[in-house]
C-alpha positions in Angstrom: 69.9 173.6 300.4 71.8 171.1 299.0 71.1 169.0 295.8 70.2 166.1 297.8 68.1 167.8 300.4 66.2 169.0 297.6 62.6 167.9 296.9 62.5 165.5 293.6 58.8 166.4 292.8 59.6 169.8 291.9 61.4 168.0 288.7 58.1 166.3 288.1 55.5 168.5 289.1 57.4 171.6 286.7 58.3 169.2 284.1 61.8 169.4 283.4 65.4 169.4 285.5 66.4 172.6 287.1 69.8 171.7 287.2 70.1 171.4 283.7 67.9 174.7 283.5 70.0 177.0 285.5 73.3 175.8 283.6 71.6 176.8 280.7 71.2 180.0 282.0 74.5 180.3 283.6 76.3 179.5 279.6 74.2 182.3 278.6 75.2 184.6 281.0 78.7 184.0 280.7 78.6 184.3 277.0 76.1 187.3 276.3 78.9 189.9 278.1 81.7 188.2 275.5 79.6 188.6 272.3 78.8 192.2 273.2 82.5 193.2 273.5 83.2 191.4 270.0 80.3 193.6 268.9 82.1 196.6 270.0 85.4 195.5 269.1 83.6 195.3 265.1 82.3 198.7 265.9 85.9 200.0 266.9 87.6 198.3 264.0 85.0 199.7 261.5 86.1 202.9 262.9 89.6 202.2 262.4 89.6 200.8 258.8 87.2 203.8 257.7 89.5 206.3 259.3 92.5 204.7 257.8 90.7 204.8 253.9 89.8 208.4 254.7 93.7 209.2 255.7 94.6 207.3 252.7 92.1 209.2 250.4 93.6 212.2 251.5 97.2 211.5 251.3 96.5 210.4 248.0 94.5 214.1 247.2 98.1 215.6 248.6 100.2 213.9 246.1 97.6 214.8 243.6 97.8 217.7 243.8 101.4 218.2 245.0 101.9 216.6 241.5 99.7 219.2 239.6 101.6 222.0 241.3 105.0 220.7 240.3 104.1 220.1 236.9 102.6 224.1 235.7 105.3 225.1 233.8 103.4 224.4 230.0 99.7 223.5 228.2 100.8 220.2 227.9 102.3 219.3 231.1 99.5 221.0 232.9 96.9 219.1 230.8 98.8 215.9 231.6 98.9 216.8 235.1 95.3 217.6 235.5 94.8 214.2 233.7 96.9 212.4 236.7 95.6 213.9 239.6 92.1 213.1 238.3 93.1 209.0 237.7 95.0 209.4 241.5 92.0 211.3 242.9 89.5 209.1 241.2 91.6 205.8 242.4 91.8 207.2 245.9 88.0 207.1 245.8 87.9 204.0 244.5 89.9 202.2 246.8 88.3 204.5 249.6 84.7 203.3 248.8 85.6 199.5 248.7 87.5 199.3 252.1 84.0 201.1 253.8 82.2 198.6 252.1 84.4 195.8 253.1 84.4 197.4 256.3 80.4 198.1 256.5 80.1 194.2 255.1 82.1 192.7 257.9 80.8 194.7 260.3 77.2 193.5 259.3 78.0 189.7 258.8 79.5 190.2 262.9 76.6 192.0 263.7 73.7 189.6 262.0 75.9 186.5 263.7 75.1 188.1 267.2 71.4 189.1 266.3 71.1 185.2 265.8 73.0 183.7 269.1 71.0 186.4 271.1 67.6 185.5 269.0 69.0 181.7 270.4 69.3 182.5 273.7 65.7 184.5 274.2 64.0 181.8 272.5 65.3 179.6 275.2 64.7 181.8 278.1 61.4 182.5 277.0 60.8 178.7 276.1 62.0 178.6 280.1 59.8 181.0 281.6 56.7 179.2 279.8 57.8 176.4 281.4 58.4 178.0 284.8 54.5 179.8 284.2 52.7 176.3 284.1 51.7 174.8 286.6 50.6 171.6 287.9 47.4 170.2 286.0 45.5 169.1 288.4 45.0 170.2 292.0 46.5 167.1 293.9 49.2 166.6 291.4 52.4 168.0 293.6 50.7 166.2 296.6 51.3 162.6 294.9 54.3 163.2 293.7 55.9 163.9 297.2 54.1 160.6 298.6 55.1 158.8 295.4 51.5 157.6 294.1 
C-alpha cells in the first residue's frame, strides 16, 4: 500500500503521523545494536587495561624481588633492599589500583551514557504505544473523518 493509497484519517483519528512514527522507530533500531557493541567494546577494554595493571603489578613484584635477591650479601644491603622492594611493591600497587579505577570510572561514565539513550528511547516507545492504545473518542469519530465532516 502505497503512501498515497493510504487513508489520511488514520493520522487524525490516532492523533499523530505514522510516518514520522515509524522513522522514529527505525533510528532506534538502527542505533540500539551500535550502542550495545560500544558497551561491550568498554567491557573488553576494561578487561584489557585491568589485565595489563595486573601484568604490570607483577613485573614490577619480579624486579622486586629479583632486586632483594641480588642484593643479600650484608645487614645493610639487605635492609636497604627489603626497604626497595617494599617502595617498588607498594608503587606497583599504587599505580595498579588507579588504572582499575580509571578503568572501573570510564567504564561506568560509558555505561550510565547508554542507561540514559536507552531510558530515551523507551520513554518514547512507550510514549508511542500509549498513543497507538487510544482510541477514537467518540463512536462516529473515524466515520467523519473519512467523509471529511
Amino acid at each position: 500500500m502505497g503512501e498515497e493509497s493510504r487513508p489520511q484519517f488514520l493520522h487524525r483519528a490516532w492523533g499523530f503521523d505514522l510516518d514520522r512514527f515509524f522513522a522514529q522507530v527505525n533510528r532506534i533500531r538502527a542505533a540500539l545494536p551500535e550502542e550495545i557493541k560500544a558497551s561491550n567494546r568498554v567491557s573488553q577494554e576494561r578487561g584489557q587495561i585491568l589485565e595489563s595493571a595486573e601484568a604490570e603489578r607483577q613485573r614490577l613484584l619480579e624486579e622486586a624481588r629479583e632486586q632483594a635477591a641480588l642484593l643479600v650479601s650484608n645487614d645493610e644491603i639487605v635492609r636497604r633492599a627489603t626497604e626497595q622492594a617494599e617502595e617498588i611493591i607498594q608503587r606497583a600497587t599504587t599505580e595498579a589500583g588507579e588504572i582499575r579505577r580509571g578503568a572501573e570510572g570510564y567504564a561506568t561514565r560509558v555505561l550510565a551514557n547508554l542507561e540514559e539513550y536507552v531510558t530515551r528511547i523507551l520513554g518514547a516507545v512507550r510514549t508511542a504505544r500509549e498513543r497507538l492504545s487510544v482510541g477514537p473518542e467518540e463512536p462516529g469519530d473515524e466515520q467523519r473523518d473519512v467523509q471529511g465532516r
